[in-house]
N, C-alpha and C positions, 0 to 999 in steps of 0.2 A: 207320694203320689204314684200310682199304680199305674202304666201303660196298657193300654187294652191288644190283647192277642190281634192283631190286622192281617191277614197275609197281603206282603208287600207283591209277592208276583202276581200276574193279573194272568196274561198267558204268553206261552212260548210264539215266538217268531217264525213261521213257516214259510222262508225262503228259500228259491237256489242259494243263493250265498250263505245263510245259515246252515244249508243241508253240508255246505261247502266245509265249512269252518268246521264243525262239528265231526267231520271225516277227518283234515285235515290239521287242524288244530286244539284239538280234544275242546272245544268252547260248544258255548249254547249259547243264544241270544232270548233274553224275554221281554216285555214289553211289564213294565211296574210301575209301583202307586208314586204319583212325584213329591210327596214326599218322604219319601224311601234313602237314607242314603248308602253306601257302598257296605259297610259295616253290616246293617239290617238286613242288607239283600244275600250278604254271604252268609249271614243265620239263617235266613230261613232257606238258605239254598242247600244248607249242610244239616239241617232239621229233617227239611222234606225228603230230601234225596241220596240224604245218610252218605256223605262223601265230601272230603275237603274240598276246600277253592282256596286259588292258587291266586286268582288276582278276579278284580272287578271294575269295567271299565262303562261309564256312564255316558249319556249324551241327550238331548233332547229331539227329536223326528221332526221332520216340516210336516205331519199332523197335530203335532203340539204333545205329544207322548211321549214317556222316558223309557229310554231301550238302554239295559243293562246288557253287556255282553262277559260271561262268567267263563273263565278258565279254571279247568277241574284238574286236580291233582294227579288222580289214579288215569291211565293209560286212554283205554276205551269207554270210560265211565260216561262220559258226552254222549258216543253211541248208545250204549244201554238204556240210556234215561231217553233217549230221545223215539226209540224203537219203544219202550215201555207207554211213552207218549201218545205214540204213532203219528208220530215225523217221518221215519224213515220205515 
């Protein structure tokens, strides 16, 4: 049985405190499909954005939404992707 291609990200987080994290802890946060688990989200997060992830940390929103927050391996890679975005 074949999995259908889905992208699990839906869109990125456009917070102060994301902007925060992003500067300060090379992470991004995005908001994904719930039924995504941390594995799926760091493929397509190293597909899309051609860059490893260092870890991935999930949780559920008092909107009822799943917010991934993705720690990126390479340096300023968070900035880059986030400025390509136009986050910052």
């Amino acid at each position: 049985m074949r999995k259908e291609m889905e992208m699990k990200l839906k869109h990125i987080v456009p917070s102060e405190k994301a902007t925060l994290m992003i500067d300060a802890e090379n992470k991004l946060q995005f908001i994904v499909d719930m039924r995504a688990n941390k594995k799926e989200i760091a493929e397509e997060v190293e597909r899309v954005f051609e860059t490893s992830v260092r870890s991935v940390r999930t949780m559920i929103t008092f909107k009822g939404e799943k917010k991934a927050i993705i720690e990126l391996e390479e340096g300023d890679k968070a900035k880059e992707i986030a400025t390509s975005l136009g986050i910052l």
